[in-house]
RODO-2510 file (C-alpha; in nm, 4 decimals, decimal comma):
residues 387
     n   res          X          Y          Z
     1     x    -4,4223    -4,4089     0,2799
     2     x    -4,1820    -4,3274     0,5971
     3     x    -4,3320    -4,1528     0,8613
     4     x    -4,2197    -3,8116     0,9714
     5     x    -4,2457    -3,7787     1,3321
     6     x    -4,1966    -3,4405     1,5048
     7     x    -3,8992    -3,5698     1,5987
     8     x    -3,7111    -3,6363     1,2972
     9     x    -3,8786    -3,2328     1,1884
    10     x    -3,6767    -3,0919     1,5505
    11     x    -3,3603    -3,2958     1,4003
    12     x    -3,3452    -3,1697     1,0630
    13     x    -3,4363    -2,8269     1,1564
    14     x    -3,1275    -2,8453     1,3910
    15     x    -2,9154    -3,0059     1,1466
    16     x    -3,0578    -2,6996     0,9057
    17     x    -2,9336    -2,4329     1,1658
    18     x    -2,5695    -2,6286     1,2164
    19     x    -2,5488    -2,6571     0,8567
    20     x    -2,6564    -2,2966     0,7904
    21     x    -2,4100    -2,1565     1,0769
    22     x    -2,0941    -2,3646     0,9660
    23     x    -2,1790    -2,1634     0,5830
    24     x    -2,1989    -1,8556     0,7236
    25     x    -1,8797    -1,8825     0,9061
    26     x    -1,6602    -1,8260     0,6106
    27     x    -1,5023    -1,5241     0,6083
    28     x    -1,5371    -1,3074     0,2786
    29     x    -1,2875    -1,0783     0,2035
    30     x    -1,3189    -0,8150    -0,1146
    31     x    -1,0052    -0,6521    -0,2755
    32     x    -1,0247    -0,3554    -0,4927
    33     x    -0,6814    -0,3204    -0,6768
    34     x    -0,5764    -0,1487    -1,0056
    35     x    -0,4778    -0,4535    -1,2342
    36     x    -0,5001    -0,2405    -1,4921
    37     x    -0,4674     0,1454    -1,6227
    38     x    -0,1786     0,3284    -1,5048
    39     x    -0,1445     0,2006    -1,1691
    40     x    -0,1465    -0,1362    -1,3431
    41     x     0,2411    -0,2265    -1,2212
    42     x     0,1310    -0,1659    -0,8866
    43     x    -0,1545    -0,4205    -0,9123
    44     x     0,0130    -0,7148    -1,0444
    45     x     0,2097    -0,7730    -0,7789
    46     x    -0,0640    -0,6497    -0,5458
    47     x    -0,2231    -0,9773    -0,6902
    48     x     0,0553    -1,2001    -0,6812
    49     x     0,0813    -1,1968    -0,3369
    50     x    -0,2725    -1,1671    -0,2521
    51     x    -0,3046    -1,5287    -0,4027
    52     x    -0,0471    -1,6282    -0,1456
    53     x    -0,2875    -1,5731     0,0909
    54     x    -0,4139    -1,8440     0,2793
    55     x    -0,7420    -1,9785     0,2576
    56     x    -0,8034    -2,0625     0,6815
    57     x    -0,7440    -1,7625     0,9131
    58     x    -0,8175    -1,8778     1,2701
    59     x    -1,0071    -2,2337     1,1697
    60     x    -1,2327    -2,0491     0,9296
    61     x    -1,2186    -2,0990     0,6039
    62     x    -1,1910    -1,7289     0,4024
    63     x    -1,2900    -1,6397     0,0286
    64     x    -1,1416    -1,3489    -0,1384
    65     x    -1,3384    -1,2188    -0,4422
    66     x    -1,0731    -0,9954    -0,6419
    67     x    -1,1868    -0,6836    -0,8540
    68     x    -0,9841    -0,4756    -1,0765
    69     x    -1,0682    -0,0793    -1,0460
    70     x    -0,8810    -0,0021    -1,3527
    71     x    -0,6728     0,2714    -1,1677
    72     x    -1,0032     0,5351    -1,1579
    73     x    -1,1616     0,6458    -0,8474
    74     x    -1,5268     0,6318    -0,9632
    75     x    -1,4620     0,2067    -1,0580
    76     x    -1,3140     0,1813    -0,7258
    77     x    -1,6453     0,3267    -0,5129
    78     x    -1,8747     0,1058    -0,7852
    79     x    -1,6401    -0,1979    -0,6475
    80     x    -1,6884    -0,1230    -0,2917
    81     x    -2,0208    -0,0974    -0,3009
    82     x    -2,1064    -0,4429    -0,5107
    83     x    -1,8261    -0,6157    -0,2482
    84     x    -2,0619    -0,4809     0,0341
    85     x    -2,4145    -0,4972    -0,1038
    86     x    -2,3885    -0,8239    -0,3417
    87     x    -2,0896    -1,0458    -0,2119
    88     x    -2,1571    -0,9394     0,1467
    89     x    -1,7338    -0,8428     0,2578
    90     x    -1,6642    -0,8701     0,6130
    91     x    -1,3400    -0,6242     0,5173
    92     x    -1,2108    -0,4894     0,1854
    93     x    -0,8736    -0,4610     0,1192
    94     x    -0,7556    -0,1803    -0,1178
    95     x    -0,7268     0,0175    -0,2974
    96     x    -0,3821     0,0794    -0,3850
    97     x    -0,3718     0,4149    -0,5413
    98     x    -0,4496     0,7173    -0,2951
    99     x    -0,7442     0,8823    -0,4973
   100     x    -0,9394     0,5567    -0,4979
   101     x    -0,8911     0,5172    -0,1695
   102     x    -1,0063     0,8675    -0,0637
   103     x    -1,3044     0,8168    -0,3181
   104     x    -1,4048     0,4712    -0,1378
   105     x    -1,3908     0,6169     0,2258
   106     x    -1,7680     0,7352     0,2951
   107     x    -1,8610     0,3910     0,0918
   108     x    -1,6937     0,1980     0,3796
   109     x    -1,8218     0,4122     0,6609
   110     x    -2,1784     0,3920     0,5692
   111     x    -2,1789     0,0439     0,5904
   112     x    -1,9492    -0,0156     0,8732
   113     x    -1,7138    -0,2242     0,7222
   114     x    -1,3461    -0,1916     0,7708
   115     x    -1,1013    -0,1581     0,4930
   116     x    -0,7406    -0,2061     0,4661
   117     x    -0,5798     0,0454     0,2513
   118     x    -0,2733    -0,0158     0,0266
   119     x    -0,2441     0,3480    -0,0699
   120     x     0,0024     0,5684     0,0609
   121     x    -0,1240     0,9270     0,1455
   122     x    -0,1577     1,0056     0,5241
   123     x    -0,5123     1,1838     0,4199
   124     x    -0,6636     0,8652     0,4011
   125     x    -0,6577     0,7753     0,7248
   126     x    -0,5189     1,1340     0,9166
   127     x    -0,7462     1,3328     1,0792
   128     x    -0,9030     1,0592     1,2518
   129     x    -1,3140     1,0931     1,2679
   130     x    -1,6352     0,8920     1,2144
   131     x    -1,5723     0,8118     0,8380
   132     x    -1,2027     0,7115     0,8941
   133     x    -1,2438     0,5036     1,1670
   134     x    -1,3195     0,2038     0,9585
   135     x    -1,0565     0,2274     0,7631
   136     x    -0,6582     0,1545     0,7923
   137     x    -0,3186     0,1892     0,5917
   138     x    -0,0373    -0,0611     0,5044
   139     x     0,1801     0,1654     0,3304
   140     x     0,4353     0,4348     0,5029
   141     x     0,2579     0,7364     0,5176
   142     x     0,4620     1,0053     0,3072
   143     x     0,5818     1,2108     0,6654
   144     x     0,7984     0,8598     0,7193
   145     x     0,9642     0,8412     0,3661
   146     x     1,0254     1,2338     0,3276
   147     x     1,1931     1,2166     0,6493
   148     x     1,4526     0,9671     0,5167
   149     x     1,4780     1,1221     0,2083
   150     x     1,5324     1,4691     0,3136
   151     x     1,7523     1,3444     0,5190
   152     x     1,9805     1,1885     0,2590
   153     x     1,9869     1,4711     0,0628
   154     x     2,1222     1,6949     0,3643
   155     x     2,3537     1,4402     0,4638
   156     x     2,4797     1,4483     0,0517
   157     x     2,5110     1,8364     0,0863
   158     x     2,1970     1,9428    -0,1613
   159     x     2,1111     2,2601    -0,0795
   160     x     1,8281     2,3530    -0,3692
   161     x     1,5732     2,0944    -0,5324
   162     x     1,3428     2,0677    -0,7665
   163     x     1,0097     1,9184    -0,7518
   164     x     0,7491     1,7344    -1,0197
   165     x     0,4703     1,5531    -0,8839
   166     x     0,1188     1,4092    -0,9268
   167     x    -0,1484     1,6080    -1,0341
   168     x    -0,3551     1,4422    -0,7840
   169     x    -0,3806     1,3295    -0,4094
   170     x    -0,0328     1,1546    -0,4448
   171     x     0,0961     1,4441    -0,5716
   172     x    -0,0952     1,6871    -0,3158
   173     x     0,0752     1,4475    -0,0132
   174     x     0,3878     1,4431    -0,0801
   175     x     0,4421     1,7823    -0,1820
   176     x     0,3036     1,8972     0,1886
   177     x     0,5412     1,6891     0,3534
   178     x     0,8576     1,7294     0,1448
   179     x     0,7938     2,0664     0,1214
   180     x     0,7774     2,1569     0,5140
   181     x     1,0839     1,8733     0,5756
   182     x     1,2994     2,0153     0,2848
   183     x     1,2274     2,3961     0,4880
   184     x     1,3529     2,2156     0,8502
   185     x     1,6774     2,0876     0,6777
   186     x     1,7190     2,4199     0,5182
   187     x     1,7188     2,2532     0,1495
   188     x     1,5577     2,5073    -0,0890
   189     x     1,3003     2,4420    -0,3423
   190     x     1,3584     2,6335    -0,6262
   191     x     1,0860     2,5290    -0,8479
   192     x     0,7624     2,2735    -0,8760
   193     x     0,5593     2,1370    -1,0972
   194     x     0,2756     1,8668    -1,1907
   195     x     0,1444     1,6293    -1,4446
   196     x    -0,1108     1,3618    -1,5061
   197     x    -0,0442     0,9966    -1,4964
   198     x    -0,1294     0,9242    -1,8217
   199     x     0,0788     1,2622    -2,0217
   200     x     0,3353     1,1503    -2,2924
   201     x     0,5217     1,4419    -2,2492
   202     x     0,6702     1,6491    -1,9782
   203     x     0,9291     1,8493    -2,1626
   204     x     0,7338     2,1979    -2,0730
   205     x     0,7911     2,0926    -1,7123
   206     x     1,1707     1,9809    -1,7202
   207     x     1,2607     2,2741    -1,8977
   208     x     1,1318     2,4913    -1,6500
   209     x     1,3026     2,3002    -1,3846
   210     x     1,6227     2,2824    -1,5187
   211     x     1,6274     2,6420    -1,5736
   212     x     1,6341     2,6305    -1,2122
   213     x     1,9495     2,4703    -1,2111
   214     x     1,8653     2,2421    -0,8752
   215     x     2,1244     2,0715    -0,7010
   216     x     1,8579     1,7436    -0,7238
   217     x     1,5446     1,6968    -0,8530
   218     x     1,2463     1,4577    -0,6545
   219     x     0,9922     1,3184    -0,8776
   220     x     0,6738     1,2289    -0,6839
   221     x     0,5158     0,9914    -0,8949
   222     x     0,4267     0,5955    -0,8540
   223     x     0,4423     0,3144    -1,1185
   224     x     0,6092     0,3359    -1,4832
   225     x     0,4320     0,6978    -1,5157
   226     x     0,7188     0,7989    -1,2691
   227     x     0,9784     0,7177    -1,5378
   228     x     0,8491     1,0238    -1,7526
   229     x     1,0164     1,2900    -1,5804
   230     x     1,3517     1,0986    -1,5376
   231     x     1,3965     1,0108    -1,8812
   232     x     1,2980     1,3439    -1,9958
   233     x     1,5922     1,5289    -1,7240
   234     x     1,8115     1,2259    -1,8879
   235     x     1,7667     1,3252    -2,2146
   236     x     1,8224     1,6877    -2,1680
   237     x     2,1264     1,6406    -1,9962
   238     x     2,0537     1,7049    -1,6319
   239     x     2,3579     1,6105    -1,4274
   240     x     2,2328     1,6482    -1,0414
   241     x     2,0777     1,3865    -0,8391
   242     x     1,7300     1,2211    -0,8661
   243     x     1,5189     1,1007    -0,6188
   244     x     1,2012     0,9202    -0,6491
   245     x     0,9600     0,7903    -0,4087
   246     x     0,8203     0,4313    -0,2427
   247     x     0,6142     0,4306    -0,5674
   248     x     0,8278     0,3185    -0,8134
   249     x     0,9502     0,0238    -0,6647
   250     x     0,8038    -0,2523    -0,9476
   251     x     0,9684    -0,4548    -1,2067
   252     x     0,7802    -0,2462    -1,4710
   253     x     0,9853     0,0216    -1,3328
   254     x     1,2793    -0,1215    -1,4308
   255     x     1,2134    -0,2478    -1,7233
   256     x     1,0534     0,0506    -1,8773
   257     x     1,3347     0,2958    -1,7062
   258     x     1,6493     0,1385    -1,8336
   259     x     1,9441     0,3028    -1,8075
   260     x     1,7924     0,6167    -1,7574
   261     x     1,6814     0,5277    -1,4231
   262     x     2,0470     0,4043    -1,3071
   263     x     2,1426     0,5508    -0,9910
   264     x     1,8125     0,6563    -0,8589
   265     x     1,7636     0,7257    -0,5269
   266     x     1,4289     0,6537    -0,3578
   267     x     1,2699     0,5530     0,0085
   268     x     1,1244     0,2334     0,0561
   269     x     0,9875    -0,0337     0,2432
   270     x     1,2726    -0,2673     0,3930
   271     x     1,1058    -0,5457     0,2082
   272     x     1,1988    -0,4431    -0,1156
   273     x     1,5775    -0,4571    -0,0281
   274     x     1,5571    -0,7567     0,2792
   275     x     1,8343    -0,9870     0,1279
   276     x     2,0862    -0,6783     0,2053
   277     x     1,9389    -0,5257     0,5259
   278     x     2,1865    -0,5095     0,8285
   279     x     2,1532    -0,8259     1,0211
   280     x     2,0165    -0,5755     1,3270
   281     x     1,7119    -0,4500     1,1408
   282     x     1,4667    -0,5849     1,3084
   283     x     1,2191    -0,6637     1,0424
   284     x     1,4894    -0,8557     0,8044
   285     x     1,3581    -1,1913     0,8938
   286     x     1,0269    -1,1431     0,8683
   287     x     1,0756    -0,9451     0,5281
   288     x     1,3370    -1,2576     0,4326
   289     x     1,0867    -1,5021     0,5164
   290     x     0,8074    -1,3287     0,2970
   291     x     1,0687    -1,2807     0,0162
   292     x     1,1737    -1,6709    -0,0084
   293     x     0,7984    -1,7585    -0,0329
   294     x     0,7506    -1,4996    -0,2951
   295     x     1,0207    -1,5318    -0,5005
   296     x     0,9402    -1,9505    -0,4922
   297     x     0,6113    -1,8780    -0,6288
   298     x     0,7303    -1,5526    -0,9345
   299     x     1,0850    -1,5780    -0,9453
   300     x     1,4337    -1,4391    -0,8303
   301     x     1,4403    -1,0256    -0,7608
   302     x     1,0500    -1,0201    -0,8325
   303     x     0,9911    -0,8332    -0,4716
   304     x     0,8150    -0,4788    -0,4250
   305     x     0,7389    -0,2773    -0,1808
   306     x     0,3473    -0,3566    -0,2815
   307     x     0,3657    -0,6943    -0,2714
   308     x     0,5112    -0,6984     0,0885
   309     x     0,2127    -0,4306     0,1879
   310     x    -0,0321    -0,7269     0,0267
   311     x     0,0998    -0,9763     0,2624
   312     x     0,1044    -0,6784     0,5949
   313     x    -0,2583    -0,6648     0,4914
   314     x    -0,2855    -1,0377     0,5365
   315     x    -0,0887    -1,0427     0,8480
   316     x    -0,2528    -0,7687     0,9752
   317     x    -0,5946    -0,9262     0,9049
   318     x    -0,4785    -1,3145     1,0377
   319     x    -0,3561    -1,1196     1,3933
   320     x    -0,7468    -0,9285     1,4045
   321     x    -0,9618    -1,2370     1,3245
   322     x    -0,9027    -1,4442     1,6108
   323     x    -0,9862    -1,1576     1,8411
   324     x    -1,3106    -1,0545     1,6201
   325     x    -1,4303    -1,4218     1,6623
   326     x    -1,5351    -1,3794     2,0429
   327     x    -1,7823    -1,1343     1,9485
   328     x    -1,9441    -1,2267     1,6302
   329     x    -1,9432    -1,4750     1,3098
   330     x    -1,8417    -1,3445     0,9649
   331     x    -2,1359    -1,2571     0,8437
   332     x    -2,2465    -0,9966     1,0910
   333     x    -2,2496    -0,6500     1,1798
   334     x    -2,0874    -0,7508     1,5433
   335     x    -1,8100    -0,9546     1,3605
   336     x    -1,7206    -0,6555     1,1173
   337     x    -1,7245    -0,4232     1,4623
   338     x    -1,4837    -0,6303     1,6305
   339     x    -1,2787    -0,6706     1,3351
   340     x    -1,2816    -0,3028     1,3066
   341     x    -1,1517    -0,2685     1,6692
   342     x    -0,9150    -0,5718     1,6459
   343     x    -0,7523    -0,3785     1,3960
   344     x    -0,7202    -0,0689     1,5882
   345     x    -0,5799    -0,2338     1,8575
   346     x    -0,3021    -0,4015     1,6755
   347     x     0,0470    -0,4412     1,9004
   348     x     0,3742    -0,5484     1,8537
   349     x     0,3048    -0,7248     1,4936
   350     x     0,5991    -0,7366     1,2622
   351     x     0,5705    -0,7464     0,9325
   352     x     0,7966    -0,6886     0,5986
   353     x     0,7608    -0,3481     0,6224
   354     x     0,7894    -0,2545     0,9752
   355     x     0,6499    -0,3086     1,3252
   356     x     0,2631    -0,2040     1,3814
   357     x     0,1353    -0,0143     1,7009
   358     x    -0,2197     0,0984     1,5799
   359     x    -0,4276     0,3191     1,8213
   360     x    -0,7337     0,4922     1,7549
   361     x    -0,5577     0,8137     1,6703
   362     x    -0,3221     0,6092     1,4383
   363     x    -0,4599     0,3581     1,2265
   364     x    -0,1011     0,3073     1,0057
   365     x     0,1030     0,2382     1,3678
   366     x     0,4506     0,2291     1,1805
   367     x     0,7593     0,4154     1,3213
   368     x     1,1305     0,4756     1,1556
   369     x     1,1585     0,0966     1,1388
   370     x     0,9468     0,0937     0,8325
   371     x     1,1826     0,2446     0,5730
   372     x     1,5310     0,2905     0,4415
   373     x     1,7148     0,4484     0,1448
   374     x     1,7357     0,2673    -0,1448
   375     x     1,9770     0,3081    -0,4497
   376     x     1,9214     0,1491    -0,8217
   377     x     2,2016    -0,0140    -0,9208
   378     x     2,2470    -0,2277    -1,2484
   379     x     1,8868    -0,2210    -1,2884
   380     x     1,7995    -0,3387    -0,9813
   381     x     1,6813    -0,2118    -0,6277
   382     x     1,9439    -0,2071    -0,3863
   383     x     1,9797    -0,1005    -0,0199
   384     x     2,1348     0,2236     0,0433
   385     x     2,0917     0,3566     0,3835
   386     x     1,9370     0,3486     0,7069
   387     x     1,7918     0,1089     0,9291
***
């Protein structure tokens, strides 16, 4: 029988601890998206680009464990909470609609662990206190996109509107910013109403509007739900413009709008329309570059505004890590603090939505760079205005 010396027990025991450090020096990152449900159009190309991702940020090797919330709040906190107890996240990433996210942020805050958002509502990271300063926002908060919008409509000379909405947070958001922007450019609302994502009718609600007789109607909706209202104000004739918002830039849109949807206007992400950007904008190559490697992988005009946020999140997350390695290894409570604060800090970083300048009174750091008009035009998303 070999002898064991003390020795050879001092070697192993340090090859144990090298072995045992090098394994806990992958990264683990958890998503929560809605693959499916009614946000489900919004996932799948959340995913797509998500499994561009690379799998080494930094030298370290990173894991992403992937879980579908089904588009409802209370899946979404039961997600965070197995991707922190059981799989151990340094950062989460999602979710993507706005009342998951809001559902999700004391989840995150108890445990310290930072979360990138890919929801849009401003209430999910504005006002800034001890819960929300673990968590950040890729998307254009709803203040940048109304701001656009509002101002297309003045430019276009409407002077009353009509608005249908969310009857949730999405909903909630936008209605408090459009509302107090269409007041500024003197636009009148002259009537407003909700509905759930998942109603098969909304007749009650367009008749009421266009009894109004608005100059241009804004539906505030995400996804294919947002084609509801539109085909409904189609159908019973409405001749004024329509406006949607950054939500309903998906394929499914398309494809489930039609004709109906033809001539939409809408704010979005410069991403979504990067092949016909100005040659000055000063995201265009960065959203180009992200486009070509998408489109290699699903296919020509397969871009959306959440796919681009997927790949911010990444970018945003690459840029943190290096910093967050001086101070602890994934793994750790010190390395999920200074991702935390690497994240705040962010500077300068373009990505295919905009330019980021976080602080920690503003953890979505995007200015008027981050949007433009866009216009649907033989069934496709086109660029419009601005930037």
């Amino acid at each position: 029988m070999k002898k064991i010396t003390r020795a050879h027990l001092v070697s192993s025991a340090m090859l144990l601890s090298i072995w045992s450090a090098s394994a806990s020096a992958q990264i683990r990152i958890g998503v929560d998206i809605a693959v499916t449900g009614p946000a489900a159009a919004i996932g799948a190309p959340t995913k797509n680009a998500i499994l561009l991702w690379p799998k080494v940020i930094a030298g370290q090797k990173v894991e992403y464990i992937i879980l579908d919330d089904a588009s409802d709040p209370t899946n979404a906190v039961r997600n965070a909470r197995k991707l922190i107890s059981e799989e151990k996240v340094d950062l989460i990433v999602g979710p993507n609609t706005t009342p998951a996210a809001l559902a999700m942020l004391d989840v995150v805050a108890e445990a310290e662990t930072p979360m990138v958002a890919l929801a849009a509502s401003a209430s999910i990271v504005e006002p800034q206190d001890a819960k929300r300063a673990w968590v950040f926002k890729l998307p254009q908060n709803d203040s940048h996109m109304t701001t656009i919008l509002t101002q297309h409509m003045a430019d276009n000379g409407v002077k009353t509107v009509a608005f249908i909405g969310f009857a949730d947070a999405y909903g909630d958001s936008w209605w408090r910013e459009f509302s107090r922007l269409a007041e500024l450019r003197k636009i009148k609302i002259v009537a407003s109403e909700r509905y759930n994502r998942n109603d098969t009718s909304v007749t009650g609600q367009i008749l009421k509007i266009m009894s109004a007789r608005p100059d241009a109607v804004l539906i505030a909706a995400s996804a294919t739900p947002a084609v509801l209202p539109q085909k409904t104000l189609v159908e019973r004739g409405y001749q004024g413009r329509i406006y949607q918002t950054h939500g309903i830039a998906t394929a499914d849109f398309l494809k489930v709008g039609g004709k109906d949807v033809e001539g939409t206007f809408f704010p979005t992400g410069p991403a979504v329309v990067a092949k016909q950007l100005p040659a000055s904008n000063p995201v265009k190559k960065t959203a180009l570059d992200f486009t070509r490697l998408y489109e290699a992988a699903y296919g020509v005009d397969t871009m959306t505004q959440f796919a681009a946020d997927a790949w911010g999140a990444y970018m945003l997350i690459a840029n943190a890590v290096p910093q967050a390695l001086k101070s602890g290894q994934p793994g750790s409570k010190q390395f999920r603090a200074a991702l935390r604060s690497a994240l705040e800090n962010t500077h300068d970083l373009t990505i295919p939505q905009g330019v980021v300048n976080m602080n920690p009174k503003d953890h979505v750091g995007l200015d008027q760079r981050s949007r433009v008009m866009g216009r649907i035009v033989n069934n496709r998303f086109t660029y419009a205005y601005g930037g």
